[in-house]
C-alpha positions, 0 to 999 in steps of 0.5 A, spaced: 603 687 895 607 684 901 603 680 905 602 675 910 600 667 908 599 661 912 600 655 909 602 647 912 610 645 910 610 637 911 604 637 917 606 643 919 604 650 920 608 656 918 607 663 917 610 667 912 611 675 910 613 676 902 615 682 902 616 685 894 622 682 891 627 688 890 631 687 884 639 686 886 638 684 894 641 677 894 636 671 896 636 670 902 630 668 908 629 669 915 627 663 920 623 666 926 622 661 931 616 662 937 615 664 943 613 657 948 606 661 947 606 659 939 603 666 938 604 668 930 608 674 929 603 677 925 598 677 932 604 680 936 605 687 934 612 688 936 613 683 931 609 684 926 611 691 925 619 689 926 617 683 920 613 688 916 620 692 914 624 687 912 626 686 904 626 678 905 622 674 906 620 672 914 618 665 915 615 663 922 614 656 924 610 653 930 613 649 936 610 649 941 613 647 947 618 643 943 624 649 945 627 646 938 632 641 940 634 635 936 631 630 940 623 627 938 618 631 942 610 628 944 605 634 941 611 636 935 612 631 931 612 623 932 618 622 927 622 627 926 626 632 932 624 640 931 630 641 929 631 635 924 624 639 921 628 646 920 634 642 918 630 638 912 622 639 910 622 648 912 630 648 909 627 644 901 621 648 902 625 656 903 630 652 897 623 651 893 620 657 895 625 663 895 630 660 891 635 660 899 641 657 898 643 653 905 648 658 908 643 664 906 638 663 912 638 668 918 633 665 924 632 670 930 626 669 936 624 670 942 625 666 948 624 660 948 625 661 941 631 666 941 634 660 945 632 656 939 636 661 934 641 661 938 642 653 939 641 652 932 646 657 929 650 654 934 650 647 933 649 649 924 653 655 923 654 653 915 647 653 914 645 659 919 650 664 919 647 669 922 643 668 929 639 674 933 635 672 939 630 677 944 630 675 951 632 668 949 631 662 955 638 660 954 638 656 961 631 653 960 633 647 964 631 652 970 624 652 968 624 645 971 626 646 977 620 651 978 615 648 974 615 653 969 610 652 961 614 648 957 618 644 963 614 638 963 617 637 955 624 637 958 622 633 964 619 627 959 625 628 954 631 628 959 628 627 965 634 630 970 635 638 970 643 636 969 642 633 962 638 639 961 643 643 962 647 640 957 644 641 952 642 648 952 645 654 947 650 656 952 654 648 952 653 648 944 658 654 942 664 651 939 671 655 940 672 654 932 666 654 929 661 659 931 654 664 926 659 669 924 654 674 926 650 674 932 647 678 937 641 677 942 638 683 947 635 682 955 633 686 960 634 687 968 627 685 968 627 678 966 632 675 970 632 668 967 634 671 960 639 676 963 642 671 967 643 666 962 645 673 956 650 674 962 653 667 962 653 667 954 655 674 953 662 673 957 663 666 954 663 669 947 669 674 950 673 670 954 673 666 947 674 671 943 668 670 939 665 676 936 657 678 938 653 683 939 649 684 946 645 689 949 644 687 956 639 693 959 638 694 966 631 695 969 626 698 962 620 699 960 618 693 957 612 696 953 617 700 949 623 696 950 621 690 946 618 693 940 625 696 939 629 690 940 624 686 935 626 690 930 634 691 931 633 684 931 630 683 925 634 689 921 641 685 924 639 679 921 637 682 914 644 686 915 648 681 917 645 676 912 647 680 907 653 682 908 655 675 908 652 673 902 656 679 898 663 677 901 668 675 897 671 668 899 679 668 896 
């Protein structure tokens, strides 16, 4: 029966959701990144029921405040970046486990995670072909101006709010290379991750990058998220399937 497991990957805590196998689907997993708060999936009942469905494998990963960048980050790992992690001991273990080949992994979030899925996509696009991100705290370098959580990590990483925008998702989209599938979803009532979405949104259009946003007006949080929660988990199983049944001449 599908269940939820936890388990430690090379000094780190994952959670997983193995659904049954159903026999002519392509291999594939999904990469689920947290939240600043580290709250597993199963513990968040937008998420929990989003990942229930899902007819692959979803693996969640504990950060913390470490908002997955590339650099080292005290309280994460001494030797390795959060992103340098996802890109070598989480991808072998997903390889081993599951048999995910690299390009057939989808990775999805919210906030602080779901800026995370899209910087990773963004700056990886081989390996992670398919991104989709709830509420994504794509400006995260405006957190240190107003002393959010989590700013004190980009304050000891980069020390100058400038340098931390340099590095956010928005500042990785490469005009030639980008995840051929993408999506994410805000609302008016989160004006950090709707101005940042706005931002991204029309950077993707004047460069005629293809992507999916829905960017709400004023909702009702209560029912607005577990329905953007599982749009995101069905766009990235979707589109992780279809880019493993295309034919490349």
């Amino acid at each position: 029966m599908p269940a939820w497991t936890s388990c430690e990957v090379a000094g780190h805590t994952l959670e997983a959701f193995v659904p049954n196998p159903e026999e002519g689907r392509p291999h594939g997993a999904l990469v689920h990144l947290r939240d600043l708060d580290d709250t597993p999936p199963s513990q968040q009942p937008a998420w929990k029921q989003a990942i229930e469905a899902s007819p692959l494998p979803v693996v969640s990963v504990a950060g913390g405040t470490s908002w997955w960048i590339d650099c080292l980050v005290k309280g994460f790992d001494a030797e390795v970046s959060p992103e340098a992690y996802l890109l070598g001991s989480l991808k072998t273990w997903l390889q081993d486990q599951f048999g995910v080949a690299a390009g057939a992994m989808a990775v999805l979030g919210q906030g602080s995670g779901g800026q995370g899925a899209l910087r990773l996509a963004y700056r990886h696009p081989n390996l992670f072909p398919v991104a989709a991100a709830v509420l994504p705290t794509i400006d995260f370098h405006r957190t240190m101006e107003t002393g959010e959580p989590g700013s004190q990590t980009l304050w000891e990483v980069y020390g100058d709010v400038e340098v931390a925008r340099q590095q956010t998702a928005i500042l990785h989209v490469h005009p030639l290379n980008w995840p051929r599938h993408q999506a994410f979803w805000t609302h008016a009532g989160d004006m950090l991750a709707s101005d940042g979405a706005d931002r991204l949104h029309s950077k993707l259009i004047a460069l005629g990058i293809f992507h999916e946003a829905e960017l709400a007006g004023l909702v009702d949080a209560t029912s607005w998220l577990p329905a953007a929660a599982a749009a995101a988990v069905r766009f990235a199983v979707e589109r992780l399937e279809k880019d493993a049944r295309r034919i490349v001449s």
